[in-house]
BALOBA-1460 file (C-alpha; in Angstrom, 3 decimals):
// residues 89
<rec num="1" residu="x" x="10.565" y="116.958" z="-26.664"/>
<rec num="2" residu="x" x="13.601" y="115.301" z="-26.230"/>
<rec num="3" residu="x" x="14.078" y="115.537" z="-22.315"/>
<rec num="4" residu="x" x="10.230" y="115.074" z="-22.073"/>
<rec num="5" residu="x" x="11.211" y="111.551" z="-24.049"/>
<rec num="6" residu="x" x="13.907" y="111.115" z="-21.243"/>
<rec num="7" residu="x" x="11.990" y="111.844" z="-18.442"/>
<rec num="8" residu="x" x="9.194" y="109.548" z="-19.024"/>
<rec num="9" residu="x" x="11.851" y="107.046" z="-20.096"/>
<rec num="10" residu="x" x="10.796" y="106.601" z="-23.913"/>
<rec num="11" residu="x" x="13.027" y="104.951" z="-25.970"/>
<rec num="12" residu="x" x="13.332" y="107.516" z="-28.486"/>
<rec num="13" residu="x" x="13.017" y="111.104" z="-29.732"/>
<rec num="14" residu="x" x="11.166" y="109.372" z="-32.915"/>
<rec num="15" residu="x" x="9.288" y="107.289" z="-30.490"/>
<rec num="16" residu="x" x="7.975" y="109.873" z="-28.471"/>
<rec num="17" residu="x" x="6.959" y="111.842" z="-31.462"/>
<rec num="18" residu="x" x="5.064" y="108.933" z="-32.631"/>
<rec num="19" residu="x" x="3.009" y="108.779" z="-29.187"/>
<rec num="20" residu="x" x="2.161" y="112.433" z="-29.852"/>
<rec num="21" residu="x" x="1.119" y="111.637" z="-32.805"/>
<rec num="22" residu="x" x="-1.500" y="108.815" z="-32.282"/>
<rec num="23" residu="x" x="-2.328" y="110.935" z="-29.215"/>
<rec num="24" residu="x" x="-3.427" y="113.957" z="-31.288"/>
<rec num="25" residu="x" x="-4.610" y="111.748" z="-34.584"/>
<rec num="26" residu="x" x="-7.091" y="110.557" z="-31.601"/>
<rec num="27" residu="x" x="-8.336" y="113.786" z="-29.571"/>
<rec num="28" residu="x" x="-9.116" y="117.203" z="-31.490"/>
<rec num="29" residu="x" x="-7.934" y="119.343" z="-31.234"/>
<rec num="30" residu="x" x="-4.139" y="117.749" z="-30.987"/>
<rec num="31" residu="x" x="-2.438" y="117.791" z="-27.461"/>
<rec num="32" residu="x" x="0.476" y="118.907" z="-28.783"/>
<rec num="33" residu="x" x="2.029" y="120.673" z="-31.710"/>
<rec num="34" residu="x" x="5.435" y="121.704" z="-33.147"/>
<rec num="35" residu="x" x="6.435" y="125.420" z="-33.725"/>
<rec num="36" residu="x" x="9.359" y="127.020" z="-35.058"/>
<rec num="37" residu="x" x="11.845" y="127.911" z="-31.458"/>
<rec num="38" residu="x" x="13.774" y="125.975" z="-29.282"/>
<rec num="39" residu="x" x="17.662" y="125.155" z="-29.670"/>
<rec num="40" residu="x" x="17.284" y="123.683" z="-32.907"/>
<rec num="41" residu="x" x="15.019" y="126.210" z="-34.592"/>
<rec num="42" residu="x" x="11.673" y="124.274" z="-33.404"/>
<rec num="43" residu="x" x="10.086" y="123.134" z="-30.565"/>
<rec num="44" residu="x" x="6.723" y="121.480" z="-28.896"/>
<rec num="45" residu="x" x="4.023" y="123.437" z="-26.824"/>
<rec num="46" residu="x" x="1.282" y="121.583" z="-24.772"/>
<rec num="47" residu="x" x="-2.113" y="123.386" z="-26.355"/>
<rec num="48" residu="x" x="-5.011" y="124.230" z="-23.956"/>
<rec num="49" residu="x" x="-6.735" y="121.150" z="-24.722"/>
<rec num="50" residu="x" x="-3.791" y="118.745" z="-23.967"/>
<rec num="51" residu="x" x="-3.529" y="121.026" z="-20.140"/>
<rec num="52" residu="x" x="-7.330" y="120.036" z="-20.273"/>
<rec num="53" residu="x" x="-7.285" y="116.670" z="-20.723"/>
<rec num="54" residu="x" x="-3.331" y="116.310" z="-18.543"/>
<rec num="55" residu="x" x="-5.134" y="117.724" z="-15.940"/>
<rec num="56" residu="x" x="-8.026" y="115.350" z="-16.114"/>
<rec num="57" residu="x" x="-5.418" y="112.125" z="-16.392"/>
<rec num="58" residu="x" x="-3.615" y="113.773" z="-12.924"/>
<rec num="59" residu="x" x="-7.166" y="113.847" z="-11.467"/>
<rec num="60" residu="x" x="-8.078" y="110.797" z="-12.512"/>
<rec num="61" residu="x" x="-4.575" y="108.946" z="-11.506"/>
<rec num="62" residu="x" x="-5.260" y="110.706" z="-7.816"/>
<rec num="63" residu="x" x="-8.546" y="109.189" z="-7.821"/>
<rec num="64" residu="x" x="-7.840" y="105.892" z="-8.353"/>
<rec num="65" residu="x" x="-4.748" y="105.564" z="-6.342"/>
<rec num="66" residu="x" x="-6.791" y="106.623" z="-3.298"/>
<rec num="67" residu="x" x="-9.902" y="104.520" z="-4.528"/>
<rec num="68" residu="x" x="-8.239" y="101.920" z="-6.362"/>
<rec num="69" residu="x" x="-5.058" y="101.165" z="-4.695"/>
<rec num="70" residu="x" x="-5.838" y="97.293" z="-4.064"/>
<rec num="71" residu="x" x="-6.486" y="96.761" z="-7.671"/>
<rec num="72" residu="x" x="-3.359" y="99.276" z="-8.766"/>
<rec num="73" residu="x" x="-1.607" y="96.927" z="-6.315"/>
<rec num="74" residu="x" x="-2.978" y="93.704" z="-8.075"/>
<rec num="75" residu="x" x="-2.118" y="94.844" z="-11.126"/>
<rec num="76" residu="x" x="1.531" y="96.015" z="-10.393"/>
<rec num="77" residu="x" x="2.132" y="92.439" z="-9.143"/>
<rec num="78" residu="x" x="0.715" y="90.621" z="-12.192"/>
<rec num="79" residu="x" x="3.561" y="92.905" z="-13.899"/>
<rec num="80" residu="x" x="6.536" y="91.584" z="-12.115"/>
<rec num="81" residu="x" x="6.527" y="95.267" z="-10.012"/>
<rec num="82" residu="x" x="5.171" y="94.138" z="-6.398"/>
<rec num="83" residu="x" x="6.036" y="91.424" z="-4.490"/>
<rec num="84" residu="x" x="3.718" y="88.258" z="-4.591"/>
<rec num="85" residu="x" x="0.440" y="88.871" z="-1.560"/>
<rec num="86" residu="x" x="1.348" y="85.933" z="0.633"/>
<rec num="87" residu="x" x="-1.318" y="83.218" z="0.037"/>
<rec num="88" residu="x" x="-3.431" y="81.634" z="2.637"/>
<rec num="89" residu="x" x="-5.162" y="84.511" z="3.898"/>
């Protein structure tokens, strides 16, 4: 959990269990549970419904960047992330 908290760039291990947590306190069954492995005698495993519904956020991210990329690009400069579209046009 902790490098999956990294990766995505969450600012915390405590953070990032607090995402899972909404996440599964909103979809049943959870997305995600703790069990007793890993390093530090526990660890999480993604459960068949949170591959089902990951795999329908990938599909649905690939569909709307190839469908939606003039809004995704819209957005992204309303959030300081793309350059300004030059005006006039």
């Amino acid at each position: 959990m902790a490098a999956a908290a990294q990766c995505v760039k969450v600012v915390s291990y405590t953070h990032a269990w607090k995402v899972v947590a909404t996440m599964n306190a909103a979809l049943s069954p959870p997305l995600v549970e703790a069990v007793r492995g890993g390093s530090q005698g526990r660890c999480a495993i993604v459960t068949r419904q949170g591959q089902n519904v990951l795999g329908s956020f990938r599909r649905l991210e690939q569909l709307s960047r190839s469908q939606g990329s003039a809004e995704l690009d819209d957005i992204g400069r309303a959030a300081g992330h793309l350059p300004q579209a030059p005006s006039g046009s």
